[in-house]
C-alpha positions, 0 to 999 in steps of 0.5 A: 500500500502506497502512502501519499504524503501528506505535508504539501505547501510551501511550509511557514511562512518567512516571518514566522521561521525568521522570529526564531533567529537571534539579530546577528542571524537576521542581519546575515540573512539579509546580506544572503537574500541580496545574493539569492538565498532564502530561509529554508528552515530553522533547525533546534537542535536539543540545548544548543542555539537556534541555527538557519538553513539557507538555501540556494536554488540555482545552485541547489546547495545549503548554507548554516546561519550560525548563532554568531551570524557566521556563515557555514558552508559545510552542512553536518546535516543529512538533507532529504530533497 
């Protein structure tokens, strides 16, 4: 038995994944949209600071907004597309 999946749309919006990043975050993030990227998700790992994931489509690779702003390039996670 074939199982549809269930989660459809596009996800939160925008503002609402932005509330969960500090200043410094949003303040790289910014920079980022500038350059195309966009906020995929925020990621909470268990008692550690709130970290985003920003996307970029053209190229399709991800990018980390660490808690001091700074930016990561290499992604620990394993992503499912």
């Amino acid at each position: 038995m074939q199982r549809s999946e269930r989660r459809k749309g596009s996800g939160p919006p925008a503002n609402v994944l932005e509330r969960q990043l500090n200043d410094a975050q949003i303040l790289t993030l910014r920079e980022l949209e500038r350059f195309g990227l966009s906020l995929a998700f925020v990621r909470r790992p268990m008692f550690q600071p709130a970290v985003g994931v920003v996307r970029d489509t053209a190229a399709r690779t991800y990018v980390l907004i660490e808690a001091d702003g700074s930016v990561n390039d290499k992604v620990p996670i394993e992503l499912r597309h």
